[in-house]
Residue frames as a rotation matrix with the C-alpha (Angstrom) as fourth column:
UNK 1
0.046 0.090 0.995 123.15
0.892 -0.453 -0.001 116.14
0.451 0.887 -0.102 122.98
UNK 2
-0.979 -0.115 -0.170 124.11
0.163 -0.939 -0.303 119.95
-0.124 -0.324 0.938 123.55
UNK 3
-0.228 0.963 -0.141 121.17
0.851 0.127 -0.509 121.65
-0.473 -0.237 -0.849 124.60
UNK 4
-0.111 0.110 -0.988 121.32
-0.540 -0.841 -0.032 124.24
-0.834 0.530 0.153 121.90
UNK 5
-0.877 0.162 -0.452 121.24
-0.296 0.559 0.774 121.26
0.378 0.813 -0.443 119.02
UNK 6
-0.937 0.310 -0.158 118.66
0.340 0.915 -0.219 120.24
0.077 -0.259 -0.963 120.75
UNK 7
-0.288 0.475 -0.832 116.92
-0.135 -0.880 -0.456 123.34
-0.948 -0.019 0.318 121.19
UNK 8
-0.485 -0.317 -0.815 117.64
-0.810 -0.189 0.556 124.00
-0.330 0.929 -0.165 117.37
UNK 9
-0.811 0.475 -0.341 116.05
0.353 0.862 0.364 119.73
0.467 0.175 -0.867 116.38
UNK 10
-0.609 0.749 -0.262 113.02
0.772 0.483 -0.413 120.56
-0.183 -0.454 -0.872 118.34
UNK 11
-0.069 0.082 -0.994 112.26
-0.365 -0.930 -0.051 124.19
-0.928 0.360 0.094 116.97
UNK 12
-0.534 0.369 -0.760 112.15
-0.835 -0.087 0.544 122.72
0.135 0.925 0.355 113.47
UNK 13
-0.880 0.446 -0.163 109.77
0.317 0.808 0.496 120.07
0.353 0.385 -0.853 114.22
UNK 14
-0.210 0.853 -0.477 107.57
0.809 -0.123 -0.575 122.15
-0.550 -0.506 -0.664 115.85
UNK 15
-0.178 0.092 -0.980 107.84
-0.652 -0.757 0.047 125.34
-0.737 0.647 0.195 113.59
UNK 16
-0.933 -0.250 -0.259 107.56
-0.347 0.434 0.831 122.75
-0.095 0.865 -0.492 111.08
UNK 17
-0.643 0.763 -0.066 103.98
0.711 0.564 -0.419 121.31
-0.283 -0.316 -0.905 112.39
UNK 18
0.087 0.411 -0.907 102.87
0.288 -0.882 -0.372 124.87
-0.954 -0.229 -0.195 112.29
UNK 19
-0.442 -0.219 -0.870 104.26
-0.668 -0.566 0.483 126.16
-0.598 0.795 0.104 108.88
UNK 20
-0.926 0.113 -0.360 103.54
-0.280 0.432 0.857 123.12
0.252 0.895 -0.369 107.00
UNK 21
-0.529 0.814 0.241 100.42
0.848 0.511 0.137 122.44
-0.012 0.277 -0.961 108.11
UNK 22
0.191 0.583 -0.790 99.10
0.175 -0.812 -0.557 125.76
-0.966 -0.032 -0.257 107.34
UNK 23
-0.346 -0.363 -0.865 100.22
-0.502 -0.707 0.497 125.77
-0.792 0.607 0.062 104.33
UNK 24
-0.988 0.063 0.138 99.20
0.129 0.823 0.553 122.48
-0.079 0.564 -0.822 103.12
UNK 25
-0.141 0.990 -0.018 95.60
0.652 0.079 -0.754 123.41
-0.745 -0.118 -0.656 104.25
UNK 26
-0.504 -0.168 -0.847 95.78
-0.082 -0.967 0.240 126.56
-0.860 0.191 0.474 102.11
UNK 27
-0.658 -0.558 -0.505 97.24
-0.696 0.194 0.691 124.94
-0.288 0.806 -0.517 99.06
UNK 28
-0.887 0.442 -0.136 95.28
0.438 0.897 0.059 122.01
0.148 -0.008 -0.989 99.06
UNK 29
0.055 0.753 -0.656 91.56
0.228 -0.649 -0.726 124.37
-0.972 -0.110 -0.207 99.85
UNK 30
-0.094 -0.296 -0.950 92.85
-0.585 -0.756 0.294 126.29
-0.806 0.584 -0.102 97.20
UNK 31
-0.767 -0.462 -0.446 93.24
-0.640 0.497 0.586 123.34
-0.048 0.735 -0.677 94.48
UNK 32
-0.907 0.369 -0.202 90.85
0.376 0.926 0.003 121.04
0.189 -0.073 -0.979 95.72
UNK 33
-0.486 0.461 0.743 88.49
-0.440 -0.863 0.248 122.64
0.755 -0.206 0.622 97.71
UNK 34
-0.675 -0.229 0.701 86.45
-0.735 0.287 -0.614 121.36
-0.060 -0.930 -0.362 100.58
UNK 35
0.164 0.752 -0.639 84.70
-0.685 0.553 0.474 118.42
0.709 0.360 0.606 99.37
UNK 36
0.930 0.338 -0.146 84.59
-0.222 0.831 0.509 115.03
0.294 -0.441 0.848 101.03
UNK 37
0.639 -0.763 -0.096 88.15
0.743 0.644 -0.180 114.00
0.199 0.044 0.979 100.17
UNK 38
0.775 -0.322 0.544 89.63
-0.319 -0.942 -0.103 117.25
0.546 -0.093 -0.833 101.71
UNK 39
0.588 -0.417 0.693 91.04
-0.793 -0.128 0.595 115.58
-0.159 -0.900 -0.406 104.72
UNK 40
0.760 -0.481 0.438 92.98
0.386 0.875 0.292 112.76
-0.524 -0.052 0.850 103.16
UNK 41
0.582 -0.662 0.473 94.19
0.793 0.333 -0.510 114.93
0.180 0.672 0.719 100.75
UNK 42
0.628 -0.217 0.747 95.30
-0.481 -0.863 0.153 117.48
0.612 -0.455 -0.647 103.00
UNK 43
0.649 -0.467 0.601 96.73
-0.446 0.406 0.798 114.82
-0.616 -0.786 0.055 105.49
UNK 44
0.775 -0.380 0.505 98.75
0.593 0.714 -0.372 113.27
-0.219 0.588 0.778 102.49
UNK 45
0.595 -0.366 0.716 99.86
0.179 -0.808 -0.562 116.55
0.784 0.462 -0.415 101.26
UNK 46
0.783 -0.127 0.609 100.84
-0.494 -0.722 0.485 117.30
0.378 -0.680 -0.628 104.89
UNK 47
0.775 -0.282 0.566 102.79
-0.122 0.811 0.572 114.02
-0.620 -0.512 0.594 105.33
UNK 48
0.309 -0.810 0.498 104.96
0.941 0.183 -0.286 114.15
0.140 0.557 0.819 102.15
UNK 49
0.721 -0.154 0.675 105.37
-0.085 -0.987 -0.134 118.26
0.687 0.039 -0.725 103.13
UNK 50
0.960 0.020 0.278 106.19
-0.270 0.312 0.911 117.35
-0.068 -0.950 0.305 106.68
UNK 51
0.714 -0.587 0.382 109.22
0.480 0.808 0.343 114.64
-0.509 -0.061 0.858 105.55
UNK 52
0.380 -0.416 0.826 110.47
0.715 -0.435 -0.548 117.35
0.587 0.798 0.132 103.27
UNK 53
0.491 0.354 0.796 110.07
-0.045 -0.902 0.429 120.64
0.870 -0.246 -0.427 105.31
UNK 54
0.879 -0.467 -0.092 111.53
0.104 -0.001 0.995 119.44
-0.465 -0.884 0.047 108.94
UNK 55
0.040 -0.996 -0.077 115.24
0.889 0.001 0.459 118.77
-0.457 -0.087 0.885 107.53
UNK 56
0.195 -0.084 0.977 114.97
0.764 -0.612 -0.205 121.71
0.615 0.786 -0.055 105.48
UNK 57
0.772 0.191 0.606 114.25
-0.409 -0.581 0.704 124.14
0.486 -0.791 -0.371 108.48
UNK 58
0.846 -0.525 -0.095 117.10
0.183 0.119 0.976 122.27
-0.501 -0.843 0.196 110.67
UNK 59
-0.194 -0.972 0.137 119.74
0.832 -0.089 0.548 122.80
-0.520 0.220 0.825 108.22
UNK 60
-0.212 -0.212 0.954 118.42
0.641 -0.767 -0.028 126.52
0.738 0.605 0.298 106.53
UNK 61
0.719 0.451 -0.529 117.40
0.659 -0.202 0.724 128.07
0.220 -0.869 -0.442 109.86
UNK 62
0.395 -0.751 -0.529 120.92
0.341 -0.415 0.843 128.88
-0.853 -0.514 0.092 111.22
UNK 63
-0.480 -0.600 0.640 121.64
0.875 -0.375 0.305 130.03
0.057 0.707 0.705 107.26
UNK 64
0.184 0.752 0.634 118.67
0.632 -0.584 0.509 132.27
0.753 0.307 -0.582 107.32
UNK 65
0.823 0.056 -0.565 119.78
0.568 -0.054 0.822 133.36
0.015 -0.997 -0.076 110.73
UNK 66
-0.058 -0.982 -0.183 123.13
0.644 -0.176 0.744 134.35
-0.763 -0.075 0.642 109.80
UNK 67
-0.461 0.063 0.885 121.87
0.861 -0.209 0.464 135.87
0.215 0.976 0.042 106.83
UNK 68
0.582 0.812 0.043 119.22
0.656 -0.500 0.565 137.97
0.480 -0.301 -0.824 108.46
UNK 69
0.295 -0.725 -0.623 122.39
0.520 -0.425 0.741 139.57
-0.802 -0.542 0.251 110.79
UNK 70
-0.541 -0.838 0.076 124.29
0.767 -0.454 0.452 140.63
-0.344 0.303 0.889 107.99
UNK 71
0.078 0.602 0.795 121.21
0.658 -0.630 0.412 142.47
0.749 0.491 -0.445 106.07
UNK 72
0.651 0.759 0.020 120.44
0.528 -0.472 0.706 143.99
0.545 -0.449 -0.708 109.42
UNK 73
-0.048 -0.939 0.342 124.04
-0.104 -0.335 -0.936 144.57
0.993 -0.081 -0.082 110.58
UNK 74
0.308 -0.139 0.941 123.81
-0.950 0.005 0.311 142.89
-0.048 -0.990 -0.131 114.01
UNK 75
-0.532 -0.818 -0.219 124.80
-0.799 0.571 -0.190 139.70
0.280 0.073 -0.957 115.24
UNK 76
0.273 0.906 -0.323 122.39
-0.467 0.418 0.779 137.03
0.841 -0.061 0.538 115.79
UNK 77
0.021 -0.081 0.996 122.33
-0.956 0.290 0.044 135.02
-0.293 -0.954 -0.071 119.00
């Protein structure tokens, strides 16, 4: 594998780990709150986010990227 795709595949599982699981904790606080069953239903929430959220990030990344250039009028790397 080129070591920019590869770059690019590992950057959205890890930016993924990070985004979605802040967010699930939020969301899921927020709705639920911290009772007993917080952490299953946070870890549930985070697991069907998770399966959703990685391909999303590997294939809008380089749109957002390309997008972000034109607003700003440079060229992204």
């Amino acid at each position: 594998m080129h070591p920019q795709k590869k770059f690019h595949l590992v950057f959205s599982f890890v930016m993924g780990a990070m985004m979605i699981s802040l967010m699930t904790f939020v969301i899921t606080w927020v709705n639920v709150g911290l009772g007993a069953d917080f952490l299953s239903r946070w870890m549930k929430a985070f697991g069907i986010a998770y399966v959703v959220g990685v391909p999303v990030i590997f294939f809008l990344a380089p749109v957002a990227r390309k997008l972000t250039g034109r607003i700003l009028g440079v060229n992204p790397a």
